[in-house]
N, C-alpha and C positions, 0 to 999 in steps of 0.2 A: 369604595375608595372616595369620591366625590362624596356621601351624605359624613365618613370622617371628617374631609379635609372640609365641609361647613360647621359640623360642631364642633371641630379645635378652633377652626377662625372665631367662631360664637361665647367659646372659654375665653380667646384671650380679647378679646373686645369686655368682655364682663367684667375681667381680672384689670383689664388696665383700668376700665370706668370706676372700679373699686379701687384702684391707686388713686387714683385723680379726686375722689371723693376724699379720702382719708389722708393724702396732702392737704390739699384744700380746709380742712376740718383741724389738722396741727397749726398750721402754717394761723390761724383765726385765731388759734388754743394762744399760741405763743403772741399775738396784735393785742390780744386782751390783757397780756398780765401786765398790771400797774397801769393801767389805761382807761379811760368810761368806753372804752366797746366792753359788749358784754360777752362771756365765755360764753360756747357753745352748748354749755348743757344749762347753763343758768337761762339763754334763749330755750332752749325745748323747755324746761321746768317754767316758765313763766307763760309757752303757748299752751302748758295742758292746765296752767291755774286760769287761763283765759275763761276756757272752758266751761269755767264752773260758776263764773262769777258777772255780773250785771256791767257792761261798759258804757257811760253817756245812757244810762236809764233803757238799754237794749243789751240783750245775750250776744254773744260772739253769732251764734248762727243767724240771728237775724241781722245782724250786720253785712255779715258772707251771703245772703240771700238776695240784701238788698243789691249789695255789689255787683251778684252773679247777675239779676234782672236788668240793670240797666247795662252792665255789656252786652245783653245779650239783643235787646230792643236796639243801644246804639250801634252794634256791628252789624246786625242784620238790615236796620236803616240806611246804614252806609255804605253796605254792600250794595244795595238796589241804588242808590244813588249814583254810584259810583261807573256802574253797569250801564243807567239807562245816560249818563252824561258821556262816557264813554263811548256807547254805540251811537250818539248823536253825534258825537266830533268826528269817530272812522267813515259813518257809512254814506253821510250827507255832506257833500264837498260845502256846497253853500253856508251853512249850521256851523259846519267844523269855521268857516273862516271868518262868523261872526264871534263865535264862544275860545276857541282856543287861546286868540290874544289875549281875551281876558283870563282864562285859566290861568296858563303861562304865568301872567302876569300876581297872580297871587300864591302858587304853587308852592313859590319856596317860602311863603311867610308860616312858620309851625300853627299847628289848628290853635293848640294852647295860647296863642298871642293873641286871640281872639276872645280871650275870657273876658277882660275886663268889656267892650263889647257886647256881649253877648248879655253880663250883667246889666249892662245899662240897657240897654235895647229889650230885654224877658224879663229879670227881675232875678232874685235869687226862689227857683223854686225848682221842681224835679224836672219840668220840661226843660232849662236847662244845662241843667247837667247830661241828658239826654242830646243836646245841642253841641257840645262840648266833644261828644262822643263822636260823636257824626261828625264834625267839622278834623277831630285829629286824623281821623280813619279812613273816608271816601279816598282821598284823593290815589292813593294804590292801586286800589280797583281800577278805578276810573282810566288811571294812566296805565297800566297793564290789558284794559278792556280795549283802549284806544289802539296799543300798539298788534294786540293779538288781532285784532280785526282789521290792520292797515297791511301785515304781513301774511294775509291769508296764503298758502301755497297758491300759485298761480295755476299751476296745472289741475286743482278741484275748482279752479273760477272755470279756465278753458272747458273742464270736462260739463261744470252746471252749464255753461250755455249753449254747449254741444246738445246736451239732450232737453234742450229749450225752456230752464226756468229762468220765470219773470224774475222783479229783482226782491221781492218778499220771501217766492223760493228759495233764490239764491240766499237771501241772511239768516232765515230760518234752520233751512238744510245743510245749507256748506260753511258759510262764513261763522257766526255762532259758535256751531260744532267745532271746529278745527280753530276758536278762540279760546276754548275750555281749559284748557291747560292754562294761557298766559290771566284767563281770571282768577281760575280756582290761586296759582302767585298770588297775585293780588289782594286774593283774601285771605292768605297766608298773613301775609305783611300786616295789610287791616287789622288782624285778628292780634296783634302785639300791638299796635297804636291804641285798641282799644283798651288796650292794660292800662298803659300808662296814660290815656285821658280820663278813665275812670277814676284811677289814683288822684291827679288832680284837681278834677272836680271837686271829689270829694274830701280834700285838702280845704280847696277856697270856698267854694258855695256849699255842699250838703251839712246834715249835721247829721248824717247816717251811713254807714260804709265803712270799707275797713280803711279807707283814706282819711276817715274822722277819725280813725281809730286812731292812727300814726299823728294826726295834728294833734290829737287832746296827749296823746303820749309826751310830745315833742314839749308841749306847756307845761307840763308836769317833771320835765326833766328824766322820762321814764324809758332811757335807750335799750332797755331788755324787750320793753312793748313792742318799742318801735322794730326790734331785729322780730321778736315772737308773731307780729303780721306780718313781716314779709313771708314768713312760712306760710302760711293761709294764700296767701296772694301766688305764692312759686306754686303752692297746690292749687290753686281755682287754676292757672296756668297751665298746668299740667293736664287736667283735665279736659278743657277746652282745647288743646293740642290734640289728645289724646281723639276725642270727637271727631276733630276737622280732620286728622288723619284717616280714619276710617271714613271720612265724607272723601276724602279725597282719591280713596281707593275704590268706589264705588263711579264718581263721576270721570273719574280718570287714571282706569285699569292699565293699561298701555304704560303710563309713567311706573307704574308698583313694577311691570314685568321686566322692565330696562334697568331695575335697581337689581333685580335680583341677575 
């Protein structure tokens, strides 16, 4: 009765997300006619001539490659970043009350506000765009690392010093551990900032990426380009989802079993 009553809930969860797609998809159909959006199949017909054809003096896939690389350097940079500013604001009263004012104080400025900055200060070159990445991304972590390690349950603090760890035990063994969830957040979050800094970047500074791809589209007057890389972009998305979920199921079991 119960593996039924999962695979009917399972049909109609697919059936609605199949409503919701093919809404979605008229509803485009009907924005386009007599409009410069472009219909939805002139976007797919224009992603698979992508394909075949040289963009800015590179193939589609080395575009998509380079893209995938530097999300992947910048998100994993701002992950560690994110983590080690983090555990220095939670776990060091002193540290926390030198850095946090400063944090605070630039937290809400967007990473992007930083480009122009960043050009002047590095130069237009890969490192970067790399920089770009890291500055839109960390702060999540950071502020998710901070709060997971400030709200440790109290009763694994009482019980680590019941059975007498120092206090490197204590962050190592208890605190840390029982932060895992509010990081693994964190880089949830991160892991979409680093979409949309990649995009960016490679807007203003690269001349490689599928965000050059959309600028040189955009000068060209080419809005079928421009819809046919967002496809590529929703799929390197999907993908990288796809990953951190299964990262996410391995680092932090407990949360998969409380869904189900």
């Amino acid at each position: 009765m119960k593996q039924q009553q999962e695979l009917l809930k399972k049909i109609g969860y697919f059936l609605l997300s199949a409503f919701g797609i093919a809404a979605f998809v008229i509803i485009w159909h009907c924005a386009s006619v007599d409009s410069m959006i472009p219909s939805p199949w002139a976007a797919v017909q224009e992603a698979f001539a992508m394909l075949h054809k040289k963009l800015a003096r590179y193939t589609l896939i080395e575009h998509i490659l380079t893209s995938l690389t530097r999300i992947t350097v910048g998100f994993l940079l701002a992950t560690l970043l994110g983590i080690v500013l983090g555990l220095v604001m939670g776990w060091n009263p002193l540290l926390r009350a030198i850095i946090k004012p400063i944090f605070d104080i630039f937290r809400p400025v967007p990473g992007l506000a930083w480009i122009p900055l960043f050009i002047i200060w590095i130069g237009i070159n890969e490192t970067t765009n790399i920089v770009i990445i890291v500055a839109g991304a960390f702060i999540p972590v950071a502020m998710n690392t901070y709060h997971g390690i400030t709200n440790v349950d109290p009763l694994l603090v009482d019980a680590g010093k019941a059975l007498g760890a120092n206090s490197s035990q204590m962050l190592w063994n208890v605190v840390l551990p029982d932060s895992v969830p509010a990081i693994v957040a964190g880089m949830k979050t991160s892991l979409g900032s680093s979409w949309m800094a990649v995009v960016a970047s490679e807007v203003i500074v690269a001349r490689k990426g599928l965000g050059f791809i959309i600028l040189s589209a955009m000068e060209n007057q080419n809005f079928t380009m421009v819809v046919a890389t967002m496809f590529f972009i929703a799929g390197g998305c999907a993908i990288y989802n796809y990953i951190f979920t299964q990262l996410e199921r391995v680092l932090c079991p407990w949360e998969h079993l409380k869904e189900k």
